[in-house]
Backbone as a chain_set.jsonl record, in Angstrom:
{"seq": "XXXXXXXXXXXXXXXXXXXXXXXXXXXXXXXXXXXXXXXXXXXXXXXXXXXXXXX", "coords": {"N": [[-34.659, -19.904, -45.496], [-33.119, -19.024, -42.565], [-33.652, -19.712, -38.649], [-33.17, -18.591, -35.193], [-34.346, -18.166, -32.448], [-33.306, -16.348, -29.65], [-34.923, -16.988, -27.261], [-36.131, -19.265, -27.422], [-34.63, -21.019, -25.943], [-34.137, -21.225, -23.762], [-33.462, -18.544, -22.774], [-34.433, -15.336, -21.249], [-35.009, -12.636, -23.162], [-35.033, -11.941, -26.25], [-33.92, -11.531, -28.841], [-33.48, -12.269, -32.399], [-31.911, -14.557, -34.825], [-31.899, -14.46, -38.156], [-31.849, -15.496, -41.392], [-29.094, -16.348, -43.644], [-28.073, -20.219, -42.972], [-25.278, -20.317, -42.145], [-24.599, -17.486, -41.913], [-26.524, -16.92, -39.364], [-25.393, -18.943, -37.682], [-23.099, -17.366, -37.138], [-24.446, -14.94, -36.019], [-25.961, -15.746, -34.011], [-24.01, -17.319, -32.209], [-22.502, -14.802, -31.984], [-23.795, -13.385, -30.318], [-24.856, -14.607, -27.873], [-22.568, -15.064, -26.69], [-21.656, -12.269, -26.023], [-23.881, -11.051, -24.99], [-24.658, -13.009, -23.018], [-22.957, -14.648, -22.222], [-22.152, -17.006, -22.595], [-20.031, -19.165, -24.641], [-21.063, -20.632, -27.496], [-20.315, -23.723, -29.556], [-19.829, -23.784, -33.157], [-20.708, -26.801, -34.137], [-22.58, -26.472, -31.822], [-24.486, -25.117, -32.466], [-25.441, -25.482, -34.8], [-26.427, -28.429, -34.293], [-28.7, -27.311, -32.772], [-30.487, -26.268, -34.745], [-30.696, -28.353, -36.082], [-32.203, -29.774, -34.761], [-34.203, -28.244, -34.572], [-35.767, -28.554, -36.894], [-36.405, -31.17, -36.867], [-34.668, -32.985, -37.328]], "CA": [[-34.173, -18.996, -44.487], [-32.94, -19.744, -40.812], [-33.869, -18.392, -37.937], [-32.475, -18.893, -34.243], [-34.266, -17.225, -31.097], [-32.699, -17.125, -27.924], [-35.945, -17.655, -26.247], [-36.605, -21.276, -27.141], [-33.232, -22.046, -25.558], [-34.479, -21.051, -22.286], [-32.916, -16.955, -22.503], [-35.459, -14.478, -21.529], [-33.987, -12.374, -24.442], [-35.904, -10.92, -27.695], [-32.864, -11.83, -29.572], [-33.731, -13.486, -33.433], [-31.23, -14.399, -35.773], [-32.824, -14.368, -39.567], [-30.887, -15.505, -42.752], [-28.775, -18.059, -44.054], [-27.799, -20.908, -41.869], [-23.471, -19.862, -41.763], [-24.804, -15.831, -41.029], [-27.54, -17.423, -38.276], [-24.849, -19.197, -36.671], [-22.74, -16.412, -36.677], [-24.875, -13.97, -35.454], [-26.305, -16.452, -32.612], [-22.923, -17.788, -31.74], [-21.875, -13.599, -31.033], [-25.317, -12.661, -29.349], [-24.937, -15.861, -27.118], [-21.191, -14.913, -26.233], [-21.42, -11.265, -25.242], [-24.658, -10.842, -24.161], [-25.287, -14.413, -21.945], [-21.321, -15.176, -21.479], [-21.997, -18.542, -23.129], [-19.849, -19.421, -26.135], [-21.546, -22.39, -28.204], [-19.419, -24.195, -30.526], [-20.577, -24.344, -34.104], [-21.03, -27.926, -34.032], [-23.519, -26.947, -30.562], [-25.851, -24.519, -33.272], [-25.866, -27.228, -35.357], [-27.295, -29.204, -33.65], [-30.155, -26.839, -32.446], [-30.597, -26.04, -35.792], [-30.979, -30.052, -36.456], [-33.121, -30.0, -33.941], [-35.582, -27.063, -34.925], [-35.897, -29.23, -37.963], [-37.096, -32.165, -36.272], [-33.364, -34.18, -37.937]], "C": [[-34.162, -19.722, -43.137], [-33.316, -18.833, -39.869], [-34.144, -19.159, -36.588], [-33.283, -17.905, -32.98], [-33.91, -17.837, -29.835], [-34.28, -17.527, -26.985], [-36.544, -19.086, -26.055], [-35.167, -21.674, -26.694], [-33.103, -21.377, -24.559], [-33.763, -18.973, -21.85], [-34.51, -15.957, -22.58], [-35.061, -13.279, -21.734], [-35.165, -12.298, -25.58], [-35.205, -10.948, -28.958], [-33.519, -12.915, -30.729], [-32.457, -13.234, -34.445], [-31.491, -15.089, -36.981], [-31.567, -14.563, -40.276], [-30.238, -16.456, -42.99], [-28.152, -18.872, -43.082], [-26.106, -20.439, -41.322], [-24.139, -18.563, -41.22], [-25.577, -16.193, -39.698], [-26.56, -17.708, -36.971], [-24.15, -18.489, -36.133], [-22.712, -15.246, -35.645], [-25.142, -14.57, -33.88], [-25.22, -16.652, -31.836], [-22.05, -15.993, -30.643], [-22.636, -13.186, -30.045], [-24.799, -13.279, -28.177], [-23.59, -15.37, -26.434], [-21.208, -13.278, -25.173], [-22.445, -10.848, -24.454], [-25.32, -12.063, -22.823], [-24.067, -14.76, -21.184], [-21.446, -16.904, -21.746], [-21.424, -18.537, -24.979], [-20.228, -20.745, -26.792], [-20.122, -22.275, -28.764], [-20.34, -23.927, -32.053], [-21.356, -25.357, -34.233], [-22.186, -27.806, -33.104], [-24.784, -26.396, -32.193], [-26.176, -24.75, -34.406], [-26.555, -27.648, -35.363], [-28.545, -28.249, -32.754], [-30.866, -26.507, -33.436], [-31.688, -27.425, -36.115], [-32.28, -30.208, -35.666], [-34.443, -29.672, -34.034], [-36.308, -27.968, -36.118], [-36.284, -30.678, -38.173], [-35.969, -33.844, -37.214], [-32.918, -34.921, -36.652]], "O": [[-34.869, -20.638, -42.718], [-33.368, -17.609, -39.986], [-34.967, -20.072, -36.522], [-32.691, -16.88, -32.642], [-34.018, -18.911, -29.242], [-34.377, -18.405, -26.128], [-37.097, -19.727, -25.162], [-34.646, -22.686, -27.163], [-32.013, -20.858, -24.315], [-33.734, -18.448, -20.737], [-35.346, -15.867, -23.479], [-34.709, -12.625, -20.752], [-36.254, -12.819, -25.34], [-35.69, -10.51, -30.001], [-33.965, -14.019, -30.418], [-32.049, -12.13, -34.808], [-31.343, -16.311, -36.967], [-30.49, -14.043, -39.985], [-30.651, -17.554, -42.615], [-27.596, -18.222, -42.197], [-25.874, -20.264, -40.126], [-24.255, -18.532, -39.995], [-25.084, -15.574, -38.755], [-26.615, -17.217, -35.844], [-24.113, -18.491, -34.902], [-21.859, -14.759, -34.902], [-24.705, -14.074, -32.842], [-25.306, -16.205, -30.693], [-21.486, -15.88, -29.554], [-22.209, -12.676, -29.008], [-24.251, -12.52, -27.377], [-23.784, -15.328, -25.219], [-20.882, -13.18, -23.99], [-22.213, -10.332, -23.36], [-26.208, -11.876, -21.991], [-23.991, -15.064, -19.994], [-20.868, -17.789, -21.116], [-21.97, -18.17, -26.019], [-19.651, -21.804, -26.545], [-19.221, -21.443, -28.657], [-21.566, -23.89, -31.952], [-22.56, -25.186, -34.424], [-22.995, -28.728, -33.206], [-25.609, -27.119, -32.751], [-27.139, -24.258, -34.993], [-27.479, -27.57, -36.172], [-29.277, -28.927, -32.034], [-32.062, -26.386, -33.171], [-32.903, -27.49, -36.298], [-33.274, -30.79, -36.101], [-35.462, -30.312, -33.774], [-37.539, -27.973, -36.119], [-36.449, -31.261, -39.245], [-36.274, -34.997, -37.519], [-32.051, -35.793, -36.712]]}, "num_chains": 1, "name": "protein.A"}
């Protein structure tokens, strides 16, 4: 399982997105868009992903 909160990416936000890595990015990628006004790319939550994961 994946799982994405906006708060380690500096949003002070309550926001988690749970489940498989494609639904994660999904969900993060819409959260991130309507509620912050930042659209990642895939490729960005990806790479935070990669990151969480110490790749």
């Amino acid at each position: 399982m994946t799982e994405l909160k906006c708060r380690d990416y500096g949003f002070e936000c309550d926001f988690v997105a749970n489940g498989e890595t494609e639904e994660v990015i999904v969900d993060f990628r819409n959260h991130t868009e309507e509620e912050h006004g930042i659209d990642y790319s895939k490729e960005a939550i990806m790479q935070f992903l990669l990151r969480k994961q110490g790749l």
